[in-house]
C-alpha positions as semicolon CSV with decimal commas, in nm:
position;residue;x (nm);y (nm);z (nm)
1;X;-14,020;0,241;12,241
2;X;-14,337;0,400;12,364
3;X;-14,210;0,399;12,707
4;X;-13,890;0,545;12,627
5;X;-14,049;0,815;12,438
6;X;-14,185;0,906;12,750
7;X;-13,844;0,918;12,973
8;X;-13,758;1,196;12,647
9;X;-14,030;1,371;12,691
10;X;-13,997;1,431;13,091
11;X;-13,571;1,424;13,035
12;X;-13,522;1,642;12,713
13;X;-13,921;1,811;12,696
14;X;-13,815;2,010;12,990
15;X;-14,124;1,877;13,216
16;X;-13,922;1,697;13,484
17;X;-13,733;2,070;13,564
18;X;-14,069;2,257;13,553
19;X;-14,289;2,055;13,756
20;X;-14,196;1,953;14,053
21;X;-14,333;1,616;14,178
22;X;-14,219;1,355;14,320
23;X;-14,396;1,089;14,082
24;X;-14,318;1,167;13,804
25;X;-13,961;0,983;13,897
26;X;-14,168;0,674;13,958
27;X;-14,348;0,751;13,623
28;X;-13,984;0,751;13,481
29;X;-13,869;0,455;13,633
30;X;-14,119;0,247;13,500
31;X;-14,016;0,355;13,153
32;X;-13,624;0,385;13,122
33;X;-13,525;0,082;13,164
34;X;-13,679;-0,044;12,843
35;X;-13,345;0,133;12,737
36;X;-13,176;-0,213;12,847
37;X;-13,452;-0,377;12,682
38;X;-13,384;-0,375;12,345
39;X;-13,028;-0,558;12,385
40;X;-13,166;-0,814;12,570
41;X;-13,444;-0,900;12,312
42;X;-13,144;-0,847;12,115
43;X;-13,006;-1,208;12,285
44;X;-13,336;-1,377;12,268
45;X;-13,398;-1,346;11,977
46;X;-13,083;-1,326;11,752
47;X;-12,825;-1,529;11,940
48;X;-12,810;-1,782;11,635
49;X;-12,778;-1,555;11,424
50;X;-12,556;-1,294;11,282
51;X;-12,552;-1,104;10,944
52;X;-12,337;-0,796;10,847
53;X;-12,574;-0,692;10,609
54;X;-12,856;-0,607;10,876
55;X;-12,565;-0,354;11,041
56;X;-12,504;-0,178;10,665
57;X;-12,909;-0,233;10,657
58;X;-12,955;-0,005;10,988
59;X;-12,684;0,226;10,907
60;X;-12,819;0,330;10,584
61;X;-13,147;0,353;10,763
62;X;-13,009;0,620;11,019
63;X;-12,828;0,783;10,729
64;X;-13,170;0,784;10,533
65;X;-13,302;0,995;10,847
66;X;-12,991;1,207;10,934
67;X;-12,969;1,369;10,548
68;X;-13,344;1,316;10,478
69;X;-13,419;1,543;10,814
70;X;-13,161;1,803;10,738
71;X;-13,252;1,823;10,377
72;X;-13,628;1,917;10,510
73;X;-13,496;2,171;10,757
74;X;-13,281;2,342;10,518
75;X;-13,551;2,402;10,254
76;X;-13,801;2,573;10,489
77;X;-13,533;2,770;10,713
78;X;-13,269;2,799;10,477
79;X;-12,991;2,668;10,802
80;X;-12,732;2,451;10,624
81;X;-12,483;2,238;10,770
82;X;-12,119;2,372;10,752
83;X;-11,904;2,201;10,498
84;X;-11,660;2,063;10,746
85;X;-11,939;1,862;10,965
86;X;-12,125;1,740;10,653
87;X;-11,954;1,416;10,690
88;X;-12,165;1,339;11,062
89;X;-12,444;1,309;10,828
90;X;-12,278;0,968;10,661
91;X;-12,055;0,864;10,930
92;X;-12,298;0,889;11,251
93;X;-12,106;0,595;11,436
94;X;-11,799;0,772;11,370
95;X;-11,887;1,063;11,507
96;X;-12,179;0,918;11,746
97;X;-12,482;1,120;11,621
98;X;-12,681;0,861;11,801
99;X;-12,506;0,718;12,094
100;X;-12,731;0,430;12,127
101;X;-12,657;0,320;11,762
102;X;-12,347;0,388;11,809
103;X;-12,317;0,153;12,120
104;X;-12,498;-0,159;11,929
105;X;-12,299;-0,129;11,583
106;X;-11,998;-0,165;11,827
107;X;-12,124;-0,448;12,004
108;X;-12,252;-0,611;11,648
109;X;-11,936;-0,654;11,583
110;X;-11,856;-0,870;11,850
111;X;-12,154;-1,137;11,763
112;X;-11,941;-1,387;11,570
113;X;-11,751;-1,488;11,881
114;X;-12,078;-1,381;12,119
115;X;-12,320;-1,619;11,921
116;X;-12,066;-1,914;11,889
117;X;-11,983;-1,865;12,288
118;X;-12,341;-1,868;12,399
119;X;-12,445;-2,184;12,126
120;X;-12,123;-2,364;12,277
121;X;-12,168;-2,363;12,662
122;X;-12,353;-2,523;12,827
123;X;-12,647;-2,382;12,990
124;X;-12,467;-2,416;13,401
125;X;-12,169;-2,301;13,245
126;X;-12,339;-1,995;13,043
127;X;-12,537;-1,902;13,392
128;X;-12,214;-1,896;13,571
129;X;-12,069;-1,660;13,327
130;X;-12,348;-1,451;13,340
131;X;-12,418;-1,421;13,706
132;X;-11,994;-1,341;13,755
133;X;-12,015;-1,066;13,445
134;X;-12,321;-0,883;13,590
135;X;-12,105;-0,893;13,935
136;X;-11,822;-0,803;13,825
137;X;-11,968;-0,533;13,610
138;X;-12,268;-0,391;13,792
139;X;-12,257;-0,503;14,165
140;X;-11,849;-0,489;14,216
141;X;-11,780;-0,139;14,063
142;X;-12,029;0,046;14,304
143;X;-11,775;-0,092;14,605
144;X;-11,457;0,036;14,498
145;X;-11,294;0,405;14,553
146;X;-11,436;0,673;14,274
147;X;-11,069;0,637;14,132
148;X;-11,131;0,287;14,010
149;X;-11,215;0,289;13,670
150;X;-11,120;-0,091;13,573
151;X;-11,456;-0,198;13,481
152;X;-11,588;0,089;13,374
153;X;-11,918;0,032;13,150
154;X;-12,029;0,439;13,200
155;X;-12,355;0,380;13,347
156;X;-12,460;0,143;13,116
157;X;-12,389;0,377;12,819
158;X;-12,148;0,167;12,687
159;X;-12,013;-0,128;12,476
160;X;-11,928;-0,383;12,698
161;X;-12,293;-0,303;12,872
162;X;-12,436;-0,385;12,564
163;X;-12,271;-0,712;12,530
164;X;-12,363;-0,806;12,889
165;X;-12,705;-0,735;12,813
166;X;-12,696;-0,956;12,485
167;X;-12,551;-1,260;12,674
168;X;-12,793;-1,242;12,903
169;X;-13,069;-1,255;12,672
170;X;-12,811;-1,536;12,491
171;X;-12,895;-1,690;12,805
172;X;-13,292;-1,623;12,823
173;X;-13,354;-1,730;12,482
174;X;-13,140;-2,104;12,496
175;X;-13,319;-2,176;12,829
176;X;-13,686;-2,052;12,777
177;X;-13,934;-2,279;12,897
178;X;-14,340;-2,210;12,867
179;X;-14,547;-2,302;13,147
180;X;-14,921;-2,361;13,179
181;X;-15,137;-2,338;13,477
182;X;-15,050;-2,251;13,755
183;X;-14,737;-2,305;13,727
184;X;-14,773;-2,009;13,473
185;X;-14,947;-1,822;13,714
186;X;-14,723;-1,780;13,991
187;X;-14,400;-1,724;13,769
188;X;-14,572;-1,429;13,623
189;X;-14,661;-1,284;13,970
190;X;-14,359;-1,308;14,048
191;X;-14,219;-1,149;13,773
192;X;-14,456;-0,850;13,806
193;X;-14,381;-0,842;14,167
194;X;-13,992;-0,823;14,111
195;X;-14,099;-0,561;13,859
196;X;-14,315;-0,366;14,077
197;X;-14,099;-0,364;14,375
198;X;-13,800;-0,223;14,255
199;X;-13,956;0,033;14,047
200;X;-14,074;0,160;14,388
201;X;-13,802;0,153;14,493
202;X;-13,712;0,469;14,295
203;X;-13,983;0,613;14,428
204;X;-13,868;0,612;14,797
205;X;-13,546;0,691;14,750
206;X;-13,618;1,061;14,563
207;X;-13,878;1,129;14,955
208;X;-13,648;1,366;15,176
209;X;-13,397;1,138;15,333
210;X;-13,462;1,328;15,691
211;X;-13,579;0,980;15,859
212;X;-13,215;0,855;15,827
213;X;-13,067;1,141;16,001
214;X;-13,132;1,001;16,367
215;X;-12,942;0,699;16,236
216;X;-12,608;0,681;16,381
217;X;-12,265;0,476;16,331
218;X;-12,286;0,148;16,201
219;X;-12,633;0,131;16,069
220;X;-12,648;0,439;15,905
221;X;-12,296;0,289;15,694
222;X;-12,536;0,011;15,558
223;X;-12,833;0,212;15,458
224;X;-12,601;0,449;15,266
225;X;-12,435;0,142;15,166
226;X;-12,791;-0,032;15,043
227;X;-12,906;0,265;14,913
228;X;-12,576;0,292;14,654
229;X;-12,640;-0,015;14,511
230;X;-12,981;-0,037;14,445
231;X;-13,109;0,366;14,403
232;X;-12,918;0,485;14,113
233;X;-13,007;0,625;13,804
234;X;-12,811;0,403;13,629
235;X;-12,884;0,186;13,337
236;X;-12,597;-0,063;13,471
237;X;-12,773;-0,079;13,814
238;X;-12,920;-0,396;14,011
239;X;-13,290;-0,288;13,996
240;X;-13,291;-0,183;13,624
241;X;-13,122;-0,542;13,551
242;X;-13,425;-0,683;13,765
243;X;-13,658;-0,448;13,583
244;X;-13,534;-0,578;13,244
245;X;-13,528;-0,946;13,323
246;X;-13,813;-1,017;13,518
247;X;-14,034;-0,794;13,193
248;X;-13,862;-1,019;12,964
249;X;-13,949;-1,343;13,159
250;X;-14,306;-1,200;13,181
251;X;-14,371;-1,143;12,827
252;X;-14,253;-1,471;12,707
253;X;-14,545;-1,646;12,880
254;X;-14,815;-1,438;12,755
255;X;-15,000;-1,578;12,460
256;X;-15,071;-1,344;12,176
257;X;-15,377;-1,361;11,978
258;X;-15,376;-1,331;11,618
259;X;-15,489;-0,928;11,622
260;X;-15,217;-0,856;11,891
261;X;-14,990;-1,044;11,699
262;X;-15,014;-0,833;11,418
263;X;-14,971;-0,521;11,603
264;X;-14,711;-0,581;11,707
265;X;-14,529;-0,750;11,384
266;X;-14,642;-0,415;11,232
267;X;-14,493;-0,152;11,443
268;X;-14,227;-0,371;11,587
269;X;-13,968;-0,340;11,281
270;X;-14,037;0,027;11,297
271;X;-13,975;0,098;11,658
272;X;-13,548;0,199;11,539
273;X;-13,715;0,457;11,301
274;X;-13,921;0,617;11,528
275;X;-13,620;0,638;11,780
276;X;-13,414;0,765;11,494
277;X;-13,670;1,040;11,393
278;X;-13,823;1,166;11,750
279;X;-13,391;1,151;11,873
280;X;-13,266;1,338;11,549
281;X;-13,078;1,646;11,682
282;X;-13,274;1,874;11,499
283;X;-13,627;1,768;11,565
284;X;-13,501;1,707;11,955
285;X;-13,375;2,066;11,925
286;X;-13,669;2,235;11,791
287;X;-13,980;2,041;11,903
288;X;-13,903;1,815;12,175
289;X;-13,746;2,037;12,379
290;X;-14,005;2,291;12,341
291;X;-14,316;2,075;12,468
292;X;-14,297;2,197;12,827
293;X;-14,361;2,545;12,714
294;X;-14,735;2,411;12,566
295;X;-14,827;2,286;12,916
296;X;-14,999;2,490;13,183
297;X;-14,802;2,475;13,518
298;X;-15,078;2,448;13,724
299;X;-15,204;2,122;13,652
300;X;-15,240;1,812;13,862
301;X;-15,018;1,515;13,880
302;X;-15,316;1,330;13,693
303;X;-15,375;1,599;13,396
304;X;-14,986;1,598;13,347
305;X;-14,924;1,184;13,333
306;X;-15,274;1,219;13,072
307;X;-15,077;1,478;12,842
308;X;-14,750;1,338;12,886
309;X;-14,899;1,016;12,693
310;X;-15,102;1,177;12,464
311;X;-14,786;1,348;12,339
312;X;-14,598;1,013;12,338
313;X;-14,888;0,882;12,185
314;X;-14,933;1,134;11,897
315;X;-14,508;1,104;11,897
316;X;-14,509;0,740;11,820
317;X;-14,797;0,758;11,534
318;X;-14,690;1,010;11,338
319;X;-14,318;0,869;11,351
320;X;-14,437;0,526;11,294
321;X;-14,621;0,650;10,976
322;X;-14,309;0,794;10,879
323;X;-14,079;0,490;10,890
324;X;-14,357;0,303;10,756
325;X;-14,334;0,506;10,412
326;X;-13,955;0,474;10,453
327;X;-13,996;0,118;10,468
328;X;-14,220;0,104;10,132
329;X;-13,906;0,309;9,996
330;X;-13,637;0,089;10,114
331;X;-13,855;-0,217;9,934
332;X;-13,902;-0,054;9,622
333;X;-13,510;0,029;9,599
334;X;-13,427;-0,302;9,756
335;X;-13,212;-0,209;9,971
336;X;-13,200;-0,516;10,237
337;X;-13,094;-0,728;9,921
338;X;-12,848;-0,503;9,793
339;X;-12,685;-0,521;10,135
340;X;-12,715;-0,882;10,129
341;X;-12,525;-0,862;9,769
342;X;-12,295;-0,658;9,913
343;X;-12,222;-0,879;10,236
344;X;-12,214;-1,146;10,037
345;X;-11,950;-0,987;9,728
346;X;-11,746;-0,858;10,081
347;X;-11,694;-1,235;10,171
348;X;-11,584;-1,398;9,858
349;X;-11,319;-1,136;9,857
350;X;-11,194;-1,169;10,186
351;X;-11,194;-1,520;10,100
């Protein structure tokens, strides 16, 4: 969430348009695809399980946010929402006030049939599956005329993305295995390496492409051909997949002390509430977008990455302290066990 924080504050903060270096498209690239992150600890973690009342849980918590934020905003500016979109406040999948939620409640639903697919097959037989959906899906698409549209997943800003993403963690999390040693060693250089590498990549392919221009017939085809596939903003594309994977591999051999541990047990249920609050179209509108005007425009590359984080820094406190009184709300009103009740009430009627 930190990370991604920081691809809103170059994307929607204004400071990729107003400075102009190259590095800070490496600087994104080693944050964005934490985007595909959070549906593939989705898998790990949760592929054995599956309860409708954490989905009426989370959308009461972006509903919390949505009126709680426009409720602030009215009293001090005295802006009110017109009668006839008053609704987006209570029905943001509906209407898609946040795409991302809106993605992963749609792909929630699917996890009945997900879960019991990925506990069923076997482990050669889930791999297989994967391997031929991330073709199909990622790798295939990029070949075929602009026209072709049959497995469209919108660069990754879609359903069926999602679900790839979750079987593939499905995957991760039936088949981890810990090493020690060395064994340990090398399977986590490797996993930085393939990290590394094709965030790079990125880098090289925003340089002036003048050094392919001498390149001629046939060999010139496969570059642009390579260069397709594998440099593409995309969050469906082959190097964020190996940016997601091999970080996911990587983490699950580190050992946590006890302090680390509770970091991140502490700010890791509140991670959805800060996206919800720092993403809410009113506080993008009027402060996020505005943060390029409080930077100087002569500063180095060096001064600018140190601010960037400072702001994603300050960003992710403040919201965190937010959800975190949220959370002491939601506990004192229950509300995780009245959607359990009401999960539970829901399926003795439908029988």
């Amino acid at each position: 969430m930190f990370a991604i924080i920081i691809v809103h504050i170059l994307g929607h903060g204004g400071i990729l348009n107003k400075f102009r270096y190259d590095k800070l498209y490496l600087f994104q690239h080693f944050c964005n695809w934490n985007v595909n992150g959070f549906c593939l600890i989705s898998g790990i973690i949760g592929y054995k399980t599956h309860k409708y009342s954490n989905l009426l849980y989370l959308w009461l918590w972006v509903v919390f946010y949505k009126v709680s934020i426009h409720l602030y905003y009215q009293k001090y500016t005295g802006y009110t929402i017109p009668k006839n979109k008053l609704i987006h406040e209570y029905l943001p999948v509906i209407f898609c006030q946040y795409w991302y939620f809106t993605k992963y409640f749609g792909m929630y639903l699917f996890l009945p049939v997900i879960n019991k697919g990925i506990d069923y097959l076997a482990l050669s037989e889930l791999k297989i599956a994967v391997i031929s959906l991330h073709c199909i899906l990622v790798i295939w698409p990029e070949y075929m005329d602009n026209s072709f549209n049959g497995f469209n997943i919108d660069r990754g800003y879609s359903i069926v993305w999602f679900i790839l993403l979750y079987i593939t963690g499905g995957y991760i999390g039936k088949n981890i295995v810990i090493y020690h040693g060395i064994k340990k060693f090398i399977y986590c250089l490797i996993c930085l390496t393939t990290f590394v590498s094709t965030s790079l990549a990125y880098y090289y392919y925003y340089l002036p492409k003048s050094i392919f221009y001498n390149i001629k017939g046939y060999y010139l085809k496969k570059i642009i051909f390579f260069m397709k596939i594998f440099f593409t903003e995309k969050l469906a594309s082959v190097p964020k997949v190996f940016q997601t994977i091999s970080m996911a591999l990587f983490t699950i051999q580190l050992n946590y002390n006890k302090y680390i541990a509770k970091i991140i047990t502490f700010f890791g249920p509140l991670t959805f509430g800060i996206y919800l609050i720092h993403e809410n179209n009113i506080i993008r509108l009027k402060i996020i977008r505005n943060l390029y005007k409080y930077i100087p425009k002569d500063l180095t590359l060096n001064e600018l990455a140190k601010i960037i984080i400072m702001y994603a820094f300050i960003i992710f406190l403040i919201c965190s302290i937010i959800d975190y009184t949220r959370h002491i709300i939601f506990t004192i009103f229950r509300v995780r066990k009245i959607c359990i009740l009401l999960e539970k009430i829901a399926i003795k009627i439908l029988g």
